[in-house]
N, C-alpha and C positions, 0 to 999 in steps of 0.2 A: 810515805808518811810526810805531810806538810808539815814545816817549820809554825808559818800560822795560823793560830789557834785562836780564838776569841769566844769565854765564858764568862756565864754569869751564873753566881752562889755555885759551883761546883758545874755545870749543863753549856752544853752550845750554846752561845745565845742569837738569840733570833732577830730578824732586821724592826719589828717591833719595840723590840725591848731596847733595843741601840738607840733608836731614834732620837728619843728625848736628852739619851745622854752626850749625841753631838751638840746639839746647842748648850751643856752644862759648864761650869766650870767651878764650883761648888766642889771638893774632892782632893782627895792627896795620894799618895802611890810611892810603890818601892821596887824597882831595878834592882834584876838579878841575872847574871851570866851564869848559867848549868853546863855544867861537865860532866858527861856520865851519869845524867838524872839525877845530880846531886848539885848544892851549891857552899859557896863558903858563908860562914858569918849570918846562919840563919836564926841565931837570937838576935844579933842587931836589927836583920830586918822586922822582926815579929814586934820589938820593943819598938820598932819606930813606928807601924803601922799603928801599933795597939794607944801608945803616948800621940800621936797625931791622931787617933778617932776622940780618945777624951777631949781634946783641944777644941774638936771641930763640931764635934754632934755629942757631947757630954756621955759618954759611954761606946766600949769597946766590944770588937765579935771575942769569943775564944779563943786563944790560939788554935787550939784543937781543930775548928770550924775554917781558920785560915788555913789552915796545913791542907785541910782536905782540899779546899778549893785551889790548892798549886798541884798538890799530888796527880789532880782529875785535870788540870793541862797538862803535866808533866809526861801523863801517862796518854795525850794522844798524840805527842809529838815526838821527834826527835832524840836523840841522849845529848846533843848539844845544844843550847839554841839561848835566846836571850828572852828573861819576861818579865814583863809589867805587870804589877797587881794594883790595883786603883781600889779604896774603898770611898763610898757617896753615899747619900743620903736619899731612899726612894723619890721623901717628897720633894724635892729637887732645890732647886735656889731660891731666894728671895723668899724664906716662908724659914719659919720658926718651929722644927719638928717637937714634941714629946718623947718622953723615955720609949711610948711605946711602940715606935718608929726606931726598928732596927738598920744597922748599916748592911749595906750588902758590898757585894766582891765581885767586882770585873778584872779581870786575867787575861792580856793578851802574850803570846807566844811571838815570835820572828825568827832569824837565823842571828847564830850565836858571833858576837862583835869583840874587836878586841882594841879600837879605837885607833887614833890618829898613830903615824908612825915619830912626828917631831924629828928635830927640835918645831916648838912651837914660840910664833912671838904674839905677846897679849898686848892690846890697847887696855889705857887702864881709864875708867869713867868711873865717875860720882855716884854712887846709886847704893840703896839699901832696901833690901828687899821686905815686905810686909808680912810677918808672922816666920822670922826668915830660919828657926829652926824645925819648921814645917814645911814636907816638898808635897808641894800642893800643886796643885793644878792651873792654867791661865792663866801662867804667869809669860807673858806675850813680852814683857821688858826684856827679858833675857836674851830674846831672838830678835828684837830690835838691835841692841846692842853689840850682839855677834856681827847680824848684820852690815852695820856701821862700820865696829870695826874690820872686815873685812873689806868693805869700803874704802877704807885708810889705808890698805896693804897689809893687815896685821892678818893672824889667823883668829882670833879668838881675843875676847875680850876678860878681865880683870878688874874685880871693884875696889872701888876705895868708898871707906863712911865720909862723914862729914869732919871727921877728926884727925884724917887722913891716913888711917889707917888700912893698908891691904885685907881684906875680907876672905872672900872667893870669888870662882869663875864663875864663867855664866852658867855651866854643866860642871862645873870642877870644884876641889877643894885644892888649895897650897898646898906645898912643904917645900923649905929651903933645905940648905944643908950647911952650916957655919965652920966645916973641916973635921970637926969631931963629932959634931951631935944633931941630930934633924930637930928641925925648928918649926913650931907649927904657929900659924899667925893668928894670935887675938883679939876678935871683934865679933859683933853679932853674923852669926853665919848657922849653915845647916850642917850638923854632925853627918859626915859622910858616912857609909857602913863600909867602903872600903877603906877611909882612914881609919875605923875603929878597929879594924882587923889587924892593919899594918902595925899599930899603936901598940896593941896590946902584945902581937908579937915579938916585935920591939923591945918589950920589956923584956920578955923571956929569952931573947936570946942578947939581955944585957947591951943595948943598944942606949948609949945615952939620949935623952930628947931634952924639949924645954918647950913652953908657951913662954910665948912674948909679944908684944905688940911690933907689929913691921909696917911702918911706912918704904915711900919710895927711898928715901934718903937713907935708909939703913942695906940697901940692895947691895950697894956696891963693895960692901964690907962680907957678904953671903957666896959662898962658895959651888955653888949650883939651885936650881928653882925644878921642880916639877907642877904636875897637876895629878889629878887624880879624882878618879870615878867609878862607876861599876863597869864601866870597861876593862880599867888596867891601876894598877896602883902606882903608875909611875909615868908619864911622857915630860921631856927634857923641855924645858923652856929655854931659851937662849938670849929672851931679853923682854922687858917690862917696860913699856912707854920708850922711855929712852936709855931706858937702863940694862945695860947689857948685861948676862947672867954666865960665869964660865962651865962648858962642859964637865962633868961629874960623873964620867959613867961607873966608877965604883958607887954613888949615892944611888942611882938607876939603880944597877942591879943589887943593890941590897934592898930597897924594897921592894924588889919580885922575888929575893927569896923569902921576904917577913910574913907576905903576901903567899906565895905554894907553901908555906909553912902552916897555913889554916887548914884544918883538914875539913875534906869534904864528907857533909852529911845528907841522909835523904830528907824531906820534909815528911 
């Protein structure tokens, strides 16, 4: 049984039907890592697919409709494996659909990831993303600037707005750790669904947190940095631009337990 799979509305999809959607970039999409044909935090995903098709094409599929078309890759791959569900718009870019122009659901499947091992050190660049609590598609800046920064020696790259304020990565959300209480940074950015997991966990098991706005100049005063994604809810950062970040493996590993603390559901 192959890891990849690649469907559209629930069906294999055929080199036809792909064609047009290589050249698109019109589209948004939600990353999920499965575990035993199950995953975590699949209201986060559903709310974010369903709030990102209002955004984009003024109206959402079912959840119901979404469920099946992960169920129908779930069920010809793997029990582990990692998948993208992209929803788009038939009539493709540049064109103004109607209501009666439904979204459809392409789902691709691969082998199941658990991301970088870190510590990781981020270059930190100027940049703020367009529509940036929507994970849309062709967005090419990101991979520029990873680029770049690995250019520079760094691994991976980290935004600042215009007001200097720490955002997210370029695939990652923040968290610091200030000694007592995880710290998540305030600026326009995309709700991650693995931070909303951690978060919410968090609460319940009595974990202090706080929003705050973090520039660089507030670094030095923070007692560990992560990252985080639908890989892993945690990889160690060890320094920002020039700012060095101290090891915290008790902050690690309490948000991998906040994180297997989500329990896994089928779709």
């Amino acid at each position: 049984m192959t890891s990849f799979v690649v469907q559209r509305n629930g069906r294999p999809a055929t080199a036809e039907e792909l064609a047009p959607l290589a050249f698109a970039g019109y589209a948004h999409f939600t990353a999920v890592q499965v575990r035993g044909g199950r995953v975590r935090g699949l209201d986060l995903h559903l709310e974010r697919l369903r709030s990102a098709s209002v955004e984009l094409f003024g109206q959402a599929l079912p959840d119901d409709r979404v469920r099946s078309c992960l169920r129908a890759a779930l069920d010809a791959g793997p029990a582990d494996l990692s998948l993208m569900a992209t929803v788009y718009s038939p009539s493709g870019e540049f064109t103004v659909a109607g209501p009666e122009v439904e979204p459809e659901v392409l789902v691709r499947t691969g082998p199941a990831a658990s991301g970088p091992q870190g510590p990781l050190t981020l270059a930190t660049v100027e940049h703020e993303r367009v529509l940036p609590a929507v994970k849309h598609v062709g967005e090419m800046a990101k991979t520029y600037f990873l680029r770049q920064a690995v250019g520079q020696g760094f691994d991976d790259a980290a935004f600042v707005d215009r007001r200097g304020r720490l955002s997210e990565g370029s695939i990652w959300n923040l968290a610091f750790w200030d000694g007592t209480a995880v710290v998540w940074p305030v600026a326009e950015m995309l709700g991650g669904t693995t931070m909303g997991i951690v978060r919410r966990q968090l609460d319940r098991m009595g974990v202090p947190q706080r929003v705050q706005e973090v520039t660089l100049a507030d670094l030095p005063a923070m007692a560990g940095g992560v990252v985080m994604n639908s890989w892993t809810p945690g990889v160690a950062v060890h320094r920002i631009g020039s700012a060095p970040l101290p090891e915290a493996p008790s902050f690690y590993a309490l948000l991998h337990r906040a994180y297997q603390a989500e329990p896994l559901t089928s779709p």
